[in-house]
ChimeraX commands (.cxc) that place a marker at each C-alpha (Angstrom):
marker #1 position -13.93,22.78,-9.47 radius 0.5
marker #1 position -14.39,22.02,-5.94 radius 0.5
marker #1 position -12.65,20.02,-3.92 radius 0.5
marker #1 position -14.04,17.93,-0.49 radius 0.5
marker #1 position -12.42,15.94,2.11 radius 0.5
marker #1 position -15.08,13.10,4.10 radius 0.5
marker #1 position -13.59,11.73,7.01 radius 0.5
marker #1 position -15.70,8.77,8.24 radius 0.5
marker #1 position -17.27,5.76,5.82 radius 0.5
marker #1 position -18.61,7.15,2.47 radius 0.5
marker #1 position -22.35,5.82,1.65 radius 0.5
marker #1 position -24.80,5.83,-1.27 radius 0.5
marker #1 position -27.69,5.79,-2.89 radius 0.5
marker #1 position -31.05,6.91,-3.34 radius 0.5
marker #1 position -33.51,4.77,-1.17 radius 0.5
marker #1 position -32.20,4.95,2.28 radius 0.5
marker #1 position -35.61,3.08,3.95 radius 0.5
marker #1 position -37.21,-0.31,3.92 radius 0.5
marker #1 position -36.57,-3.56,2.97 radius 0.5
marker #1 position -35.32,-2.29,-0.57 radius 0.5
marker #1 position -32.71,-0.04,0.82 radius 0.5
marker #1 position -29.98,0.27,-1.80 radius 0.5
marker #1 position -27.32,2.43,-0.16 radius 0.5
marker #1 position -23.66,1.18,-0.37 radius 0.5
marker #1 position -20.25,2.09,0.40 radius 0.5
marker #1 position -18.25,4.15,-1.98 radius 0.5
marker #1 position -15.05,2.73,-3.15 radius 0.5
marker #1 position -11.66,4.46,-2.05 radius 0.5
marker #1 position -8.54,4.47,-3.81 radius 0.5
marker #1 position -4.73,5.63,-3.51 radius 0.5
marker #1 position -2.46,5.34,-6.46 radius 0.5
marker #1 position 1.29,5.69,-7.01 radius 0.5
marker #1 position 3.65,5.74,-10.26 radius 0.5
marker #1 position 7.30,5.19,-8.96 radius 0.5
marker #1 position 10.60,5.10,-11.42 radius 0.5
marker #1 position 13.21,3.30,-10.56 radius 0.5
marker #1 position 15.57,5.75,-11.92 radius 0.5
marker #1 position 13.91,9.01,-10.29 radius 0.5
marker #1 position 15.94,9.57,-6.53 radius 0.5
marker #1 position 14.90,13.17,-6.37 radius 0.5
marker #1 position 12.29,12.94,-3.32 radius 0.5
marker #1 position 8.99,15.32,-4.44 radius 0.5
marker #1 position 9.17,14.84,-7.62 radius 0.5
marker #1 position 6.67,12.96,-9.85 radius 0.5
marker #1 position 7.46,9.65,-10.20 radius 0.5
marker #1 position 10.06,9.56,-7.20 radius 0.5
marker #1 position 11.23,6.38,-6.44 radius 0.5
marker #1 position 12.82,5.89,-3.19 radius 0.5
marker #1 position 16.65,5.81,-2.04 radius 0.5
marker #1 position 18.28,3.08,-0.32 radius 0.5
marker #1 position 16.36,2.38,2.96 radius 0.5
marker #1 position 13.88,4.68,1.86 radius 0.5
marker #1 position 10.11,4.28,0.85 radius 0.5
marker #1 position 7.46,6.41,-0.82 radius 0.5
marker #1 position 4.40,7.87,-0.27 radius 0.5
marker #1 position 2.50,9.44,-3.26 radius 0.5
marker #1 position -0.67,10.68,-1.49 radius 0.5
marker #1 position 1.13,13.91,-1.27 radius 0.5
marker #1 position 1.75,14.54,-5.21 radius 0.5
marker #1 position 4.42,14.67,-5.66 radius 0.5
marker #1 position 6.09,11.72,-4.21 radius 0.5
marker #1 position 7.63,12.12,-0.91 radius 0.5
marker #1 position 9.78,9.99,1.40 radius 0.5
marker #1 position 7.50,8.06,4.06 radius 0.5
marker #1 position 8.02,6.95,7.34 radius 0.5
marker #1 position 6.94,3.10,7.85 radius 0.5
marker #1 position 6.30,1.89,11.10 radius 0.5
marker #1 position 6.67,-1.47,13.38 radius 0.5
marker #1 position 2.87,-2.02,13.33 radius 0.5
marker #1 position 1.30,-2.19,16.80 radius 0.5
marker #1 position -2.32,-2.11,18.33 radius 0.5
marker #1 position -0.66,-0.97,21.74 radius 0.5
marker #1 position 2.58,0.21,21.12 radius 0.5
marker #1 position 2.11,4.79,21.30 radius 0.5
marker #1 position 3.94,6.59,20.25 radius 0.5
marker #1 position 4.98,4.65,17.03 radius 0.5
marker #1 position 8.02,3.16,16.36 radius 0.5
marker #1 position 9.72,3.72,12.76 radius 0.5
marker #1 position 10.71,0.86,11.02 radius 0.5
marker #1 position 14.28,0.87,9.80 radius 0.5
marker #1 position 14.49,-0.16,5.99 radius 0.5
marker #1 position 17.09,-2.55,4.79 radius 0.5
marker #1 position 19.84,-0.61,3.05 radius 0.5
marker #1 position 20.96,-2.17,-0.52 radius 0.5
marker #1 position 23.39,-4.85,-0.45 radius 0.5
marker #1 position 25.44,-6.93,-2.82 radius 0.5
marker #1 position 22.29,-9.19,-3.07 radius 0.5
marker #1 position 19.05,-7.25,-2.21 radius 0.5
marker #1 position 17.75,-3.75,-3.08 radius 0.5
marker #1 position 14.34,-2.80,-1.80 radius 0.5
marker #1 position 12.40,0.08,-2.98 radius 0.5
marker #1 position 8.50,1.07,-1.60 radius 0.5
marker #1 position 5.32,2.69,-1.66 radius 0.5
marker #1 position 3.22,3.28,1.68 radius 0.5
marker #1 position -0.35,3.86,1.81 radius 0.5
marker #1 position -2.25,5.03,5.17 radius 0.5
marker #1 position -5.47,3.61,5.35 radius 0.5
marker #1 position -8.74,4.35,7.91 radius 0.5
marker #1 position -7.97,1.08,10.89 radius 0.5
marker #1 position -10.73,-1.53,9.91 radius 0.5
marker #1 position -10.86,-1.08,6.14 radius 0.5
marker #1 position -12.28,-3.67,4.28 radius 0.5
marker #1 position -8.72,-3.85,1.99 radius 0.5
marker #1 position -10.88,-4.93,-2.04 radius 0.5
marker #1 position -7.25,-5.49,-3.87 radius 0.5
marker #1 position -4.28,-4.00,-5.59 radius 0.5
marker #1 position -3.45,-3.61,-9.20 radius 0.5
marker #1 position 0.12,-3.93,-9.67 radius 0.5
marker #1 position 1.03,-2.50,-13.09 radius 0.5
marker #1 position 4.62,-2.79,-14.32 radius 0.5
marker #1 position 5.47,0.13,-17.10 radius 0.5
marker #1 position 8.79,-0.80,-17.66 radius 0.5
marker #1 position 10.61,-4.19,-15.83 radius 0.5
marker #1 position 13.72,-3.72,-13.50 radius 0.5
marker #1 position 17.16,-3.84,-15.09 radius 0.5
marker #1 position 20.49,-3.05,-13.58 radius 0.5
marker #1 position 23.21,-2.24,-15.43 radius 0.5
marker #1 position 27.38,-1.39,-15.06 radius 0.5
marker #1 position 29.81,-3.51,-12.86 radius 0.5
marker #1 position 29.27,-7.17,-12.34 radius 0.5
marker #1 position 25.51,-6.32,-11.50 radius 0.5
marker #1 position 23.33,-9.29,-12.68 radius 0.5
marker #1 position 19.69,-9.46,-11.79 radius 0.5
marker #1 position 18.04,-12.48,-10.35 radius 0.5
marker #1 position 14.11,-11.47,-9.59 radius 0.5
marker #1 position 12.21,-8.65,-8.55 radius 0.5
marker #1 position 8.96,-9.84,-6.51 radius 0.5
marker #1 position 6.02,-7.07,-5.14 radius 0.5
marker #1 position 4.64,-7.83,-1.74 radius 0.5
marker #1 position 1.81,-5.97,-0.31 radius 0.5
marker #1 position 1.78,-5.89,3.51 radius 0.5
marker #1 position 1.22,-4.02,6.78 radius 0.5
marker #1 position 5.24,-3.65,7.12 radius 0.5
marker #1 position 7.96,-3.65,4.51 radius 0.5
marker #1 position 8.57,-7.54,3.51 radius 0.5
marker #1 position 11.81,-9.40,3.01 radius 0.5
marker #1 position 12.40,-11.38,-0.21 radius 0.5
marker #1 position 10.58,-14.58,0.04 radius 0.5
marker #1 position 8.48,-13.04,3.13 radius 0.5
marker #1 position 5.15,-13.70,3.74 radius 0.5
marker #1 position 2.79,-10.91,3.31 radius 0.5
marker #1 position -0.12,-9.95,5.16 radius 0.5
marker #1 position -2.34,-9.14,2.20 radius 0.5
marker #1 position -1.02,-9.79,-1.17 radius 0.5
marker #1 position 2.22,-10.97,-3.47 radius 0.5
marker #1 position 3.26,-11.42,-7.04 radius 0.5
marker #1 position 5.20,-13.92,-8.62 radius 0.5
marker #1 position 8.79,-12.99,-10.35 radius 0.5
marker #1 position 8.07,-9.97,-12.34 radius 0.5
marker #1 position 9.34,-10.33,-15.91 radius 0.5
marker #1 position 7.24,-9.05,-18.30 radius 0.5
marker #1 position 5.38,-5.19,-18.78 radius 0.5
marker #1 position 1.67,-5.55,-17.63 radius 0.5
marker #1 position -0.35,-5.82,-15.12 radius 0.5
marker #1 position 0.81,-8.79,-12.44 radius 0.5
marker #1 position -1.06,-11.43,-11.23 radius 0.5
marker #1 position -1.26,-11.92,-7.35 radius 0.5
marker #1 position -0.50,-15.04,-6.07 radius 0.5
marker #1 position -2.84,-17.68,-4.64 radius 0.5
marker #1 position -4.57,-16.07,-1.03 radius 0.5
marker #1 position -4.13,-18.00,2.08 radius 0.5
marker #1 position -7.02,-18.09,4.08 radius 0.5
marker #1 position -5.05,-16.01,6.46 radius 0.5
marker #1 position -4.76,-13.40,3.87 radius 0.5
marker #1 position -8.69,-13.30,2.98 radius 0.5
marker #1 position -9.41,-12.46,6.86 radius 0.5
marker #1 position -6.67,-9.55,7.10 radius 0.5
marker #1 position -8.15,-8.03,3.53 radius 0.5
marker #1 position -11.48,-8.07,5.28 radius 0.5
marker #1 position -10.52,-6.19,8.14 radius 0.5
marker #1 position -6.53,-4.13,7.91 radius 0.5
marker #1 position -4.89,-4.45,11.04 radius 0.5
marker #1 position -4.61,-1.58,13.62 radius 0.5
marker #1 position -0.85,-0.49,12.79 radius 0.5
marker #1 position -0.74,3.31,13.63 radius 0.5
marker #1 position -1.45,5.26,17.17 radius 0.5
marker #1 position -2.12,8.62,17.16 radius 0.5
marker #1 position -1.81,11.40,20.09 radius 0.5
marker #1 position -5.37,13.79,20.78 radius 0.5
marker #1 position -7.97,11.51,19.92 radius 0.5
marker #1 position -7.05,10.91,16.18 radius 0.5
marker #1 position -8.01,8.02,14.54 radius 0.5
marker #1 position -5.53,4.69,14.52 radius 0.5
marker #1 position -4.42,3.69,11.32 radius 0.5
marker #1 position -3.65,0.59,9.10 radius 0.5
marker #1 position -0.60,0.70,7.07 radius 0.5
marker #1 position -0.28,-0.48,3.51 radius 0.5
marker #1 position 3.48,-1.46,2.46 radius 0.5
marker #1 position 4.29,-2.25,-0.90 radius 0.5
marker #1 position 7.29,-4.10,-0.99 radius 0.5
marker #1 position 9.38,-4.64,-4.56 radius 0.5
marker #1 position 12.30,-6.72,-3.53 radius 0.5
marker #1 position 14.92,-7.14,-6.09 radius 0.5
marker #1 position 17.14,-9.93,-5.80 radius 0.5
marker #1 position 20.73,-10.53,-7.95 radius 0.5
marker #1 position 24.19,-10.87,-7.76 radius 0.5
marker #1 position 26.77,-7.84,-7.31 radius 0.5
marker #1 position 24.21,-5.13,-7.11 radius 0.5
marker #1 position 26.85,-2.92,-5.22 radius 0.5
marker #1 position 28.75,-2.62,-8.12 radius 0.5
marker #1 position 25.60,-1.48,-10.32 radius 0.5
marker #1 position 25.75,1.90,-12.13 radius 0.5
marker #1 position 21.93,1.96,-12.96 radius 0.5
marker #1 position 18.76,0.92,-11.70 radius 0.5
marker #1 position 15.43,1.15,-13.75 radius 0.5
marker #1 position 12.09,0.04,-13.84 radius 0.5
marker #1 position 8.83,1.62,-13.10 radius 0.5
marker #1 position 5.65,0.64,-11.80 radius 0.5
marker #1 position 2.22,1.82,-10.93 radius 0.5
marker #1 position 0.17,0.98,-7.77 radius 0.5
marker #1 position -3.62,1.20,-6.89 radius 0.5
marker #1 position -4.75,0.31,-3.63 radius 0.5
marker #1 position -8.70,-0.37,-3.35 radius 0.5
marker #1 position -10.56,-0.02,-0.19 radius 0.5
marker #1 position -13.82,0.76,2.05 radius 0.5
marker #1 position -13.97,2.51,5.19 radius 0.5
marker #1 position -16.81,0.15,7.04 radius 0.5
marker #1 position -19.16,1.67,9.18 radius 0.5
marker #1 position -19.72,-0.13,12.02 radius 0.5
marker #1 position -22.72,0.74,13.06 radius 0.5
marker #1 position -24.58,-1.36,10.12 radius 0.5
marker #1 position -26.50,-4.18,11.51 radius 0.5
marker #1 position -25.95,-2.87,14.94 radius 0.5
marker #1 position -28.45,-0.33,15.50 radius 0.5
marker #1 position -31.95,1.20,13.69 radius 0.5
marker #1 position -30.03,4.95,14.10 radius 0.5
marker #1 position -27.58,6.45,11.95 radius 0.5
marker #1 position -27.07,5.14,8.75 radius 0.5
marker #1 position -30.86,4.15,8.61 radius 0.5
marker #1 position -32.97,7.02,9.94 radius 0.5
marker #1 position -30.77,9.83,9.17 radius 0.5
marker #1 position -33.51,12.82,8.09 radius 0.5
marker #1 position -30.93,15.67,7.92 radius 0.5
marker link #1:1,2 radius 0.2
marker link #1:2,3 radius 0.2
marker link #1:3,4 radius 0.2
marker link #1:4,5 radius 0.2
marker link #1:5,6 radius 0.2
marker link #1:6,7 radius 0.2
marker link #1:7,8 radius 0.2
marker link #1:8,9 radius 0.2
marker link #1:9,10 radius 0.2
marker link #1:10,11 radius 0.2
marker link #1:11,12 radius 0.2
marker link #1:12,13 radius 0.2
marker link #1:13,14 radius 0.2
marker link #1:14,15 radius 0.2
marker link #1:15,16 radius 0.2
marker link #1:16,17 radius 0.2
marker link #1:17,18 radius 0.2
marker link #1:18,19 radius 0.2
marker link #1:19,20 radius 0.2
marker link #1:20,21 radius 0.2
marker link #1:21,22 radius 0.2
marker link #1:22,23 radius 0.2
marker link #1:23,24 radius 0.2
marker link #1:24,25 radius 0.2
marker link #1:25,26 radius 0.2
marker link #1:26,27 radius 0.2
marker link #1:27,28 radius 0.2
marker link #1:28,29 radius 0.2
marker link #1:29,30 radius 0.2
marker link #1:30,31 radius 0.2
marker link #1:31,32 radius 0.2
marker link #1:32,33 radius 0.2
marker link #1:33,34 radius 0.2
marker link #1:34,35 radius 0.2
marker link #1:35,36 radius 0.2
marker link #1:36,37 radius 0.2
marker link #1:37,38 radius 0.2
marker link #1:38,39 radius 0.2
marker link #1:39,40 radius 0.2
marker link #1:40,41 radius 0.2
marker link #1:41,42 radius 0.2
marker link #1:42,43 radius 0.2
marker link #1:43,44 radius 0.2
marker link #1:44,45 radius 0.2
marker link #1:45,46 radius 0.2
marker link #1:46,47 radius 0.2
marker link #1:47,48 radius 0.2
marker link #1:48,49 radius 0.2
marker link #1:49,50 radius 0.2
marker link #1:50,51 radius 0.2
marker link #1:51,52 radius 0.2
marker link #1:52,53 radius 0.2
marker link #1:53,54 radius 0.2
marker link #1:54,55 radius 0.2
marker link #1:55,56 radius 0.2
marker link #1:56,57 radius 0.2
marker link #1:57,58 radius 0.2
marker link #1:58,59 radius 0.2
marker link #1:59,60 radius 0.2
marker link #1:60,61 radius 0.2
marker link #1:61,62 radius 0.2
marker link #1:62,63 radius 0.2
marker link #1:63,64 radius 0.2
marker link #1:64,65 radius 0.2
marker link #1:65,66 radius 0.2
marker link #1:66,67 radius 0.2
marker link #1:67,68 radius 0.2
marker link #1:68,69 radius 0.2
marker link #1:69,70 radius 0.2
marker link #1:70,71 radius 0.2
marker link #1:71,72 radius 0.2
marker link #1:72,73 radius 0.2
marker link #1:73,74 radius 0.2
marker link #1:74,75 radius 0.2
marker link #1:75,76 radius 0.2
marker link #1:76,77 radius 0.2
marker link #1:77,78 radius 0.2
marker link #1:78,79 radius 0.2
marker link #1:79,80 radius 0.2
marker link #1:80,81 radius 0.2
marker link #1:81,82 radius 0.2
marker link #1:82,83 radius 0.2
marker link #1:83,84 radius 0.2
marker link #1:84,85 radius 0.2
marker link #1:85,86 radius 0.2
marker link #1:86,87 radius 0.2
marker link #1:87,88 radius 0.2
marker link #1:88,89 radius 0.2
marker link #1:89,90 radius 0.2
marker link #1:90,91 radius 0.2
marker link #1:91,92 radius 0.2
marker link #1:92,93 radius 0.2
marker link #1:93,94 radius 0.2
marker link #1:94,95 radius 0.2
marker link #1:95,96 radius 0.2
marker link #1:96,97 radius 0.2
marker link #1:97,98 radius 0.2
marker link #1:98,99 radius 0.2
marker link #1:99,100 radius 0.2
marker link #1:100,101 radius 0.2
marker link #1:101,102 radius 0.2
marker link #1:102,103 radius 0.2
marker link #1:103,104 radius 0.2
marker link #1:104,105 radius 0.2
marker link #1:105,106 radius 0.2
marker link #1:106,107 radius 0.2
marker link #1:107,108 radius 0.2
marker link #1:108,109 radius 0.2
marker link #1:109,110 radius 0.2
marker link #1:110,111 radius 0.2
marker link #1:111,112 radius 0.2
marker link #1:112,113 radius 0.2
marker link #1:113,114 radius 0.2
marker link #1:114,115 radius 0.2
marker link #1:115,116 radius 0.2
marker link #1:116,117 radius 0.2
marker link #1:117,118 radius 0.2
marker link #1:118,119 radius 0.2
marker link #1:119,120 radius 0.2
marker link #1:120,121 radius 0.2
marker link #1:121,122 radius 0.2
marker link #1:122,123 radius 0.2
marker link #1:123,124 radius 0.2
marker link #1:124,125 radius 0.2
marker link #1:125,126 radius 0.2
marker link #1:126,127 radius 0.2
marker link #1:127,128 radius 0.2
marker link #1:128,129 radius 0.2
marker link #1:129,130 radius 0.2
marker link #1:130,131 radius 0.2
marker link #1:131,132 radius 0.2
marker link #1:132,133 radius 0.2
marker link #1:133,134 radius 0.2
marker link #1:134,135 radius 0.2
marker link #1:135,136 radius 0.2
marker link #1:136,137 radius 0.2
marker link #1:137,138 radius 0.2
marker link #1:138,139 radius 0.2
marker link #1:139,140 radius 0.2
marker link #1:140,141 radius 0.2
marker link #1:141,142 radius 0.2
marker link #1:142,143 radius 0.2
marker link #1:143,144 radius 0.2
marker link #1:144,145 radius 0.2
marker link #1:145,146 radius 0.2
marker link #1:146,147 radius 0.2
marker link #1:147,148 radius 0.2
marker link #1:148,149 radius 0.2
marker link #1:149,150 radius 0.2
marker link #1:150,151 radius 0.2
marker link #1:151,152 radius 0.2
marker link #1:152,153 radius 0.2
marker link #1:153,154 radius 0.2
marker link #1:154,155 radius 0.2
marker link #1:155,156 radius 0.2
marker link #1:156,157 radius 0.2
marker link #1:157,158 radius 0.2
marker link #1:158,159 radius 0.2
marker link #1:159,160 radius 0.2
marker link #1:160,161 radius 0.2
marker link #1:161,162 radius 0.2
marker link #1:162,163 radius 0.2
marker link #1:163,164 radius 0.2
marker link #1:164,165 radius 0.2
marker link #1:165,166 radius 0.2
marker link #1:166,167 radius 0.2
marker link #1:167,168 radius 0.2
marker link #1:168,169 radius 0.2
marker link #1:169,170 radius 0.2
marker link #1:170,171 radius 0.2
marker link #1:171,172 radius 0.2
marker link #1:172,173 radius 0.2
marker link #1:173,174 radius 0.2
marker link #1:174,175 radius 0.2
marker link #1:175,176 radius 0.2
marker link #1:176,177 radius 0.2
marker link #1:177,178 radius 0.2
marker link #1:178,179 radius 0.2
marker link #1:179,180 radius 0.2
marker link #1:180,181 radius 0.2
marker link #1:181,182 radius 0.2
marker link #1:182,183 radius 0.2
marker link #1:183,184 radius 0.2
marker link #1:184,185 radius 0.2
marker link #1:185,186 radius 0.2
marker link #1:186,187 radius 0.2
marker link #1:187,188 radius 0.2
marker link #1:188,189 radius 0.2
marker link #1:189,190 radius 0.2
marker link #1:190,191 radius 0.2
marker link #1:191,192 radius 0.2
marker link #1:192,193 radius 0.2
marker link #1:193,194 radius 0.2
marker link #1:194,195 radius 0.2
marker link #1:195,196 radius 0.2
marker link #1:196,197 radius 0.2
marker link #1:197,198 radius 0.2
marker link #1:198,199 radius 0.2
marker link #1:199,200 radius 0.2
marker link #1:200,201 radius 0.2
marker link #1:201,202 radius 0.2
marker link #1:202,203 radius 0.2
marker link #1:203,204 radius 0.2
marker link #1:204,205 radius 0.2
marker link #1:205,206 radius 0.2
marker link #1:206,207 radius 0.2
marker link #1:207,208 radius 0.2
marker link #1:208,209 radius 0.2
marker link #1:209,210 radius 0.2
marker link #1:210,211 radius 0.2
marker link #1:211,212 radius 0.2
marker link #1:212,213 radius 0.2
marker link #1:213,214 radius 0.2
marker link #1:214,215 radius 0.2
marker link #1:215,216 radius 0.2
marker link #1:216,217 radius 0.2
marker link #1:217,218 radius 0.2
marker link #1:218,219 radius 0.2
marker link #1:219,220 radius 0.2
marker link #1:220,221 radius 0.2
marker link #1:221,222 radius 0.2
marker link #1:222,223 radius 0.2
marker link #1:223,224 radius 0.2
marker link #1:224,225 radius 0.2
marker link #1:225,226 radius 0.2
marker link #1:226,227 radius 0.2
marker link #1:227,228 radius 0.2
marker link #1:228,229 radius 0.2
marker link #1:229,230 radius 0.2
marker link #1:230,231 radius 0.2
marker link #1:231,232 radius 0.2
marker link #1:232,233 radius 0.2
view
């Protein structure tokens, strides 16, 4: 079966003139299963390490880079992680996204609900934020956030700010690249797991799945009569 890779917005349909034009954008997805228990990096289902996030766009899961997101700031700077501590343990997924994306929502799917186990390790919460960096326990997130996940199924977000509704329309400029290549948002999703003792743990499980909705906008629409409109090729 063949395989194609579009860069620039996706569009559809099959009346591309007039006033009943029906062409829209095509919906774009990334998705990533993590275990808590996997902490073999590219492997399916990795999970991350202490101070270390995921990205599954790869397949099999690798170890990402997150960075201090900046409009101006080239070359990048890499965001340091939190190591684990006696009272917070945070484990990731990173998605890069086309700068500008019109960011549609986030299923947050929990398979199996974080335990830890051996020592004096006692769990308090474990809460999934969804921003443009990595986001402290009872942070505020750029895009999205759960509640204290207790319970297998699919999460519901928490209420949106109105802050929150502009930055889904319209992901932040995070990433600067070198030769011309395009900038980049960055998609951080954040499960911060809060307790007691979790040095002394001897296990950590859970596992999740994540799927990240979004458009690439072209912003050329209801700018010009050219290209997307007239297009004859």
């Amino acid at each position: 079966m063949a395989r194609s890779t579009f860069e620039g917005p996706i569009l559809s349909g099959d009346n591309r003139f007039g006033p009943l034009r029906n062409v829209g954008y095509a919906m774009l997805a990334q998705h990533t299963d993590i275990s808590l228990a996997n902490t073999t990096p590219n492997t399916a289902g990795y999970g991350g390490s202490s101070g270390v996030f995921v990205n599954g766009n790869n397949i099999p899961n690798a170890s990402a880079t997150v960075y201090q997101p900046s409009s101006s700031v080239f070359p990048s700077v890499v965001q340091t992680i939190p190591a684990d501590t006696a009272t917070n343990v945070y484990r990731g997924v990173v998605c890069y996204l086309p700068a500008g994306c019109d960011f549609d929502g986030v299923n947050i799917d929990c398979q199996t609900v974080v335990a830890v186990a051996g020592g004096t390790a006692a769990l308090t919460s474990a809460t999934v934020y969804v921003s443009n960096n990595y986001t402290a326990a009872a942070g505020t997130p750029t895009y999205f956030s759960t509640g204290a996940i207790s319970a297998v199924g699919r999460q519901a977000l928490s209420t949106f700010t109105a802050t929150q509704i502009t930055n889904q329309s319209n992901t932040s400029t995070d990433i600067l690249q070198s030769n011309g290549q395009p900038s980049l948002s960055q998609v951080v999703i954040t499960l911060a797991i809060v307790g007691t003792a979790l040095n002394t743990r001897t296990s950590l499980t859970g596992a999740f799945s994540f799927f990240v909705r979004y458009i690439q906008k072209d912003g050329s629409i209801g700018t010009t009569t050219a290209y997307p409109y007239g297009n004859l090729d």
